[in-house]
C-alpha positions in Angstrom: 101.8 49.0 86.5 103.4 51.6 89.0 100.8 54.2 90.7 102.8 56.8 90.1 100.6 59.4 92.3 101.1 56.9 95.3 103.8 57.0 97.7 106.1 53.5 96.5 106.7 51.5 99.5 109.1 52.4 102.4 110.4 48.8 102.4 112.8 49.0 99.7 114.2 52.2 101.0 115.6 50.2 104.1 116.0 47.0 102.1 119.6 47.7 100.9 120.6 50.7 103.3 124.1 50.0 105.3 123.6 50.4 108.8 126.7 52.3 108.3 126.5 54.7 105.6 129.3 56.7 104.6 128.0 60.3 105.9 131.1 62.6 104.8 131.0 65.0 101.7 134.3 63.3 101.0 132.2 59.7 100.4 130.4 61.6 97.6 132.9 60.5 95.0 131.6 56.8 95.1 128.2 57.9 94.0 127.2 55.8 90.7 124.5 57.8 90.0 123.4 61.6 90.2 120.7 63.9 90.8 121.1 66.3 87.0 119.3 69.0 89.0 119.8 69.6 92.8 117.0 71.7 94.3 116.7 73.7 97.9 113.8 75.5 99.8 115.5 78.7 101.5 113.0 79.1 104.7 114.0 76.7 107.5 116.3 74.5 104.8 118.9 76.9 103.7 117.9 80.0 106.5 116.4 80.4 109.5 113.6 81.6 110.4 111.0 81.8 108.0 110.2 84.9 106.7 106.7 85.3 107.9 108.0 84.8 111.1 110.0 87.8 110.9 107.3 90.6 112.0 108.5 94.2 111.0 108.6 96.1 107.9 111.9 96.2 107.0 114.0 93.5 105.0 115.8 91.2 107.7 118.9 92.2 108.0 121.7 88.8 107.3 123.2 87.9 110.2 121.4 89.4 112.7 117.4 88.9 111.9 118.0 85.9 109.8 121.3 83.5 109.0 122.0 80.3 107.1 122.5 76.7 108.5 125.7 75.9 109.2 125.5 72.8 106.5 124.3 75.3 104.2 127.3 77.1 103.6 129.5 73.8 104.1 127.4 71.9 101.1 127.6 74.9 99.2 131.2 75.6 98.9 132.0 71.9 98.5 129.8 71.9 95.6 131.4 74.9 93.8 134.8 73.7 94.8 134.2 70.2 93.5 137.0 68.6 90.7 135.6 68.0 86.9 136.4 64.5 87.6 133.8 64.3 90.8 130.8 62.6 89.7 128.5 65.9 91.0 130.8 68.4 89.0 127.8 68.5 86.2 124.9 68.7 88.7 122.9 72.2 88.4 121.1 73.7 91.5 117.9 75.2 91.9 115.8 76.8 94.3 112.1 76.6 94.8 110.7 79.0 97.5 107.1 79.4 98.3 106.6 82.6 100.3 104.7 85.8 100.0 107.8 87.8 100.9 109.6 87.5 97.3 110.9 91.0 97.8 113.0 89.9 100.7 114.1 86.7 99.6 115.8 87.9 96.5 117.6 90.7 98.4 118.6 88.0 100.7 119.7 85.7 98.2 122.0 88.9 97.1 123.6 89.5 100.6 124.2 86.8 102.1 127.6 85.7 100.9 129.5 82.2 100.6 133.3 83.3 100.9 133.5 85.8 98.7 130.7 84.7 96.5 127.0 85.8 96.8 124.2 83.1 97.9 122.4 84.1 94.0 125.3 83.1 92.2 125.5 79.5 93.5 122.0 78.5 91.6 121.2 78.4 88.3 117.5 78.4 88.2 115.3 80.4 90.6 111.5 80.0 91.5 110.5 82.3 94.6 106.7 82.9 94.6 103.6 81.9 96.1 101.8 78.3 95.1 102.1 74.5 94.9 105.6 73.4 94.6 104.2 71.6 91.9 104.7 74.9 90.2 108.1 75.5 91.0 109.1 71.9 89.9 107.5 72.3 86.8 108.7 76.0 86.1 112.6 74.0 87.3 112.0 71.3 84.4 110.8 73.2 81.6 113.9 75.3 82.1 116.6 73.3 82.6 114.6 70.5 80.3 115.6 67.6 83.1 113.1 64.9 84.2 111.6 65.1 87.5 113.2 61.7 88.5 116.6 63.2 87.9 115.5 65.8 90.3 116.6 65.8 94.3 114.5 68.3 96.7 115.6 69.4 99.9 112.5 71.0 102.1 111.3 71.0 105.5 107.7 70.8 104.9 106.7 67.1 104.6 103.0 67.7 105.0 102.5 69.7 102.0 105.6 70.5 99.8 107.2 67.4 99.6 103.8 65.6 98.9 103.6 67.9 95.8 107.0 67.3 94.2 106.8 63.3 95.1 103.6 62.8 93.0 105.8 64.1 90.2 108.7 61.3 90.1 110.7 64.3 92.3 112.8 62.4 94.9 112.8 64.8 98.0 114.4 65.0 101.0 112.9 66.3 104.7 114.4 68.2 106.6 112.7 69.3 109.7 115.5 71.0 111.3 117.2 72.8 108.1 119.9 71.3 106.2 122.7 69.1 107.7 125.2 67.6 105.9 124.1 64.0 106.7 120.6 64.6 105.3 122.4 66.0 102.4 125.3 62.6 102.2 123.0 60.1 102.8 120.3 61.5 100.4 122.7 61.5 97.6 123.6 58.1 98.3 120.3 56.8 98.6 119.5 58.6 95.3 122.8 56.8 93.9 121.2 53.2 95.0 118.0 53.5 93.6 118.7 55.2 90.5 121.9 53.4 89.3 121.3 51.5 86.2 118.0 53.0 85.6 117.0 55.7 82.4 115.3 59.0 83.0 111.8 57.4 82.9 112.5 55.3 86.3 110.4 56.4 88.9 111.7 58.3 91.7 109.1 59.6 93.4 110.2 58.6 97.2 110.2 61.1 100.3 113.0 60.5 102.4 113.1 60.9 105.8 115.1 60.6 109.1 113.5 56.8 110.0 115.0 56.0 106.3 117.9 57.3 106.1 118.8 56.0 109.7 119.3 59.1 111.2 118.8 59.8 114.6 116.4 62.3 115.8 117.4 64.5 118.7 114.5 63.6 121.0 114.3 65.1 124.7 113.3 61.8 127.5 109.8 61.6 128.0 108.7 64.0 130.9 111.3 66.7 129.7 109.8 70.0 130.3 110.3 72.1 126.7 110.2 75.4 124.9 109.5 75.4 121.4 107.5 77.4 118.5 104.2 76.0 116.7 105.3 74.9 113.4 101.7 73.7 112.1 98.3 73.6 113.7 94.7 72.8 111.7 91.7 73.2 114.5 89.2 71.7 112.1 91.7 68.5 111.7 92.5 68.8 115.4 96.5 68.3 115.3 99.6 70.0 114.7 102.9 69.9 115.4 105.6 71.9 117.8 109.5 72.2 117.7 111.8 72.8 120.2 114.0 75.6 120.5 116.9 73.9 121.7 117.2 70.8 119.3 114.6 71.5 116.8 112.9 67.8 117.2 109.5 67.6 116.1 106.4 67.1 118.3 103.1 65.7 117.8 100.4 67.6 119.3 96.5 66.9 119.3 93.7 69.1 120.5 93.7 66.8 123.8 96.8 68.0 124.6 95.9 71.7 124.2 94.8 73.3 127.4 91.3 74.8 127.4 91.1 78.4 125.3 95.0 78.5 124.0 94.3 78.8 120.7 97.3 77.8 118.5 98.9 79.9 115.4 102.1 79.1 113.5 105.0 80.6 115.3 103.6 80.8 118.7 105.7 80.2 121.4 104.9 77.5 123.7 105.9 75.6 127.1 105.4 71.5 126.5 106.4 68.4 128.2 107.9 66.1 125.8 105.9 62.1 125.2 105.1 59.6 123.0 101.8 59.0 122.0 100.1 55.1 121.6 102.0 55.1 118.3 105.2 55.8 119.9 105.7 58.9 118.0 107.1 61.9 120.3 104.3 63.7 121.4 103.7 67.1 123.1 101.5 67.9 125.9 101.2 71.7 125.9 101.9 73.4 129.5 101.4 77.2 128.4 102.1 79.8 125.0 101.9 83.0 124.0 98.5 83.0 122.9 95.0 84.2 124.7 94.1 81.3 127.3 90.7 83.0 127.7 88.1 80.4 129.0 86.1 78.4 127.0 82.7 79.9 127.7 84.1 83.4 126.6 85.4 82.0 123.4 82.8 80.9 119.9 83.4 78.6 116.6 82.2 80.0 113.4 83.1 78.7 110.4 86.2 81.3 108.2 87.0 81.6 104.9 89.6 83.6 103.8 89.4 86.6 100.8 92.7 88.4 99.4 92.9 92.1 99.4 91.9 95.0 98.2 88.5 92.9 98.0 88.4 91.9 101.7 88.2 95.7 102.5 86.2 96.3 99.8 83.8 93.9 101.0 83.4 94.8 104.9 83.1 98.3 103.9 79.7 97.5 101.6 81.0 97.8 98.4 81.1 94.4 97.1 77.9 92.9 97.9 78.7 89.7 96.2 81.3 87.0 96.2 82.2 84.3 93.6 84.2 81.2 93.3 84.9 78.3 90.9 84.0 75.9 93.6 80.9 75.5 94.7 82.3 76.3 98.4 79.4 77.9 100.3 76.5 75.9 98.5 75.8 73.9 101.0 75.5 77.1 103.5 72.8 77.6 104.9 71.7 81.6 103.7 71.7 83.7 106.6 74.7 81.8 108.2 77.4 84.1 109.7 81.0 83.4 108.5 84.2 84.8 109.5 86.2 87.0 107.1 90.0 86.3 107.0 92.4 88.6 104.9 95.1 86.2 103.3 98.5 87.2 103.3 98.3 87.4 99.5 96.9 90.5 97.4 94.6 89.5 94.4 96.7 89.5 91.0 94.7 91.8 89.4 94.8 95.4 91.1 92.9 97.6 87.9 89.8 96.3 87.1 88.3 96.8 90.2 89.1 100.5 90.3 87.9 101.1 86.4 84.2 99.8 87.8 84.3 101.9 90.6 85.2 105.2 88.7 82.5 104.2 85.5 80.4 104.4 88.6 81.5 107.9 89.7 84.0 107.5 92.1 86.8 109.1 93.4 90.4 107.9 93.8 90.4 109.2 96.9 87.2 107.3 97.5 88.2 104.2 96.4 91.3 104.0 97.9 89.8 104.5 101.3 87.1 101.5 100.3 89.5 99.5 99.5 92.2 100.0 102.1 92.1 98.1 106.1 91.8 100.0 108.7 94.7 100.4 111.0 96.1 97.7 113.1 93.5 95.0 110.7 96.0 93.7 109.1 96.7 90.5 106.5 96.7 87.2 107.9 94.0 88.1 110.7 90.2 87.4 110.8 88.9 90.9 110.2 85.4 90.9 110.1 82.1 88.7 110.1 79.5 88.5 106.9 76.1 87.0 106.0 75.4 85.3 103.5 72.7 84.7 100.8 71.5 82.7 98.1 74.6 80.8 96.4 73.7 80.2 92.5 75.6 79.1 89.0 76.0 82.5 87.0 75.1 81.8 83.2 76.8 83.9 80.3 74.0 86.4 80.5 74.8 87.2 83.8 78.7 86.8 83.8 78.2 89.4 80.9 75.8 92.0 83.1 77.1 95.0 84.2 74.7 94.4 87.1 76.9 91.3 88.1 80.0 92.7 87.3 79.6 96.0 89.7 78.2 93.8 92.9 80.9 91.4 92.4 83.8 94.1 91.1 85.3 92.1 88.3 84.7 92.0 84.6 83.0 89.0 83.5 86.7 86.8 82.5 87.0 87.6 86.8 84.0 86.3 87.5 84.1 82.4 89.3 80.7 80.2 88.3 79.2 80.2 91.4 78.0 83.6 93.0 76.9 84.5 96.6 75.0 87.6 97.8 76.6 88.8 101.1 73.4 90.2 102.8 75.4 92.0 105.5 79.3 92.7 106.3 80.8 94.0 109.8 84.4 94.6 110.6 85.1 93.0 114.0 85.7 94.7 117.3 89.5 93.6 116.8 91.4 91.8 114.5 92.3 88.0 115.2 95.8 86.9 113.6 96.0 83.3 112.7 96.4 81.0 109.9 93.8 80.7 107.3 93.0 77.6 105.2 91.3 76.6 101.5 87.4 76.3 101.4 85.4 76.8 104.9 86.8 76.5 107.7 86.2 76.5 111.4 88.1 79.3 113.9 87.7 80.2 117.6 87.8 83.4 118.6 86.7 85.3 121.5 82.9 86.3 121.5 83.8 90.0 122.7 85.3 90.2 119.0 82.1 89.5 117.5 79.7 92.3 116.6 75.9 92.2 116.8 74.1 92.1 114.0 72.6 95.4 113.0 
């Protein structure tokens, strides 16, 4: 029986691919079999740049702060111009976004235009929110009422989105460098082979990539000095990955290649020299960046974990003395350990209950908006501030049900995770630090000066 949360084997993906595969939108017509439902990522697939990487408070503007892929508009308005007798005439497209800046991607989706035609009215279903694209696939299929392996995804993000969809029977698509109309032809063909002949319920769950769809990867020769932007970096998994500017190939990069002190955050810009590693994957060595190069004696690792807002103000400025999760994720924390507070980019869901405690307490809304609001220039998606913590225990009903509980934690007792933490002490830090956060505990560098004493 077929594993169907594994990754099938590659081999079959090369076994019957021409070495010449048609690669124009005209070849599409010999297609034996289609995707029902056709589904596109909008940052760095359909437009470019991503949205977080946009850093003002204003929408982008089309055109100017952001603007679509060439192949995007091309794949596009061959699709809506297609015949009734082409075999893609029936196929339905979708878009699955995951991106904190929703507001902005639906206005987007309004102005940017196809001929005369806005981008909106090319899709038929539309998920743009935050999560697992897991979410957005299954949101996709419960609407349209189309099977996952009848599904073909378009996404840069290899590492994490297309992981998600594949262990649903989605068929997906990478690409790295935004969509081209060869990653889109030979996709669809590839799609065709493996699916021809087969019902709904055949799996389809393969990630396709440049090294199976033989397509050639714009590398720079090895030595080539480069400028690029981080597109991914993990310091507690040590590696990451950079893209250059100029041909938008992707680089490997591991902590040995990071010069002492640069710390790393998605977007950065950075000077590399272009290799390939003992795997002969290309490989960056990192010359320079945008980032603090402050020695390595000046700089200290604490372990981070991040907390959304209003609570992560809330928090720092004393009024929530205790934290809960669902997972047991600072159990094994030793009490009296100082952590590192990051804001996420994302506000908590529920913005009410926390102010109905506060004022059955007796306060303001003056009072609580100013506890529950960052100071200026800490902003989301920075470390912010440095707590210690307690005891971590399992809350029981009688507990969960105590108003005691429920005003140190700042939740009613549905809010309230399983396992509770007392935070003995909370200190904004002497500046904010913006990087990436990640799930559970995890461990940052950051200049000492940043730190505070303990009081």
């Amino acid at each position: 029986m077929t594993n169907r949360f594994r990754q099938p084997s590659l081999t079959r993906l090369h076994s019957s691919t021409p070495s010449t595969i048609l690669t124009t939108l005209e070849s599409l017509t010999s297609l034996q079999a289609v995707p029902k439902v056709i589904i596109f990522d909008l940052d760095n697939t359909l437009w470019t740049p991503e949205l977080y990487q946009i850093r003002q408070r204003t929408a982008p503007v089309v055109n100017r702060d952001i603007r679509l892929f060439p192949a995007s508009r091309e794949v596009l308005q061959f699709l809506n111009d297609i015949e009734p007798s082409h075999p893609l005439y029936q196929v339905e497209l979708a878009i699955a976004s995951r991106t904190s800046k929703g507001a902005w991607a639906e206005q987007l989706l309004n102005e940017f235009t196809i001929g005369t035609s806005p981008l909106r009215s090319f899709f038929r279903y539309i998920e743009i929110r935050t999560g697992s694209k897991k979410q957005h696939s299954t949101a996709i299929r419960a609407a349209s009422g189309v099977p996952y392996s009848s599904m073909l995804f378009f996404d840069d993000d290899a590492r994490m989105n297309l992981g998600e969809t594949s262990q649903l029977g989605v068929m997906s698509c990478h690409t790295p460098r935004g969509l081209t109309t060869e990653h889109f032809v030979k996709a669809l063909h590839k799609f065709s082979e493996l699916k021809a002949g087969h019902d709904d319920q055949h799996w389809m769950g393969y990630i396709l990539d440049a090294n199976n769809l033989q397509i050639a990867e714009p590398m720079k020769q090895v030595g080539t000095k480069c400028s690029g932007r981080v597109k991914f970096y993990s310091p507690t998994k040590r590696f990451g990955f950079v893209v250059d500017e100029t041909t938008g190939a992707e680089y490997f990069v591991h902590e040995s290649k990071v010069p002492s002190g640069m710390k790393l955050q998605t977007g950065d810009k950075v000077d590399f020299e272009a290799n390939t590693d003992e795997q002969g994957r290309p490989s960056a060595t990192l010359l320079r960046g945008a980032s603090s190069t402050a020695p390595k004696d000046e700089m200290v690792a604490m372990p981070c974990f991040t907390m959304s807002q209003p609570f992560a103000a809330l928090l720092l400025n004393g009024i929530k003395t205790v934290e809960s999760r669902n997972n047991p994720m600072f159990q094994d924390i030793k009490p009296g350990t100082r952590l590192l507070l990051h804001c996420g980019r994302k506000d908590w869901h529920d913005l009410e209950s926390y102010k109905t405690i506060l004022k059955e307490k007796g306060i303001s809304n003056n009072e609580i908006q100013k506890a529950s609001s960052l100071r200026p220039k800490y902003d989301r998606g920075c470390v912010i501030g440095v707590v210690t913590i307690g005891k971590t225990w399992m809350a029981n009903e009688n507990e969960l049900n105590s108003k005691n509980l429920q005003n140190r934690v700042l939740a009613p007792a549905s809010g309230i995770g399983k396992f509770c933490t007392e935070i003995v002490e909370a200190q904004w830090l002497n500046e904010p630090i913006r990087m990436r956060g990640n799930p559970g505990v995890f461990t940052v560098e950051i200049p000492k000066k940043s730190v505070p004493e303990r009081v």
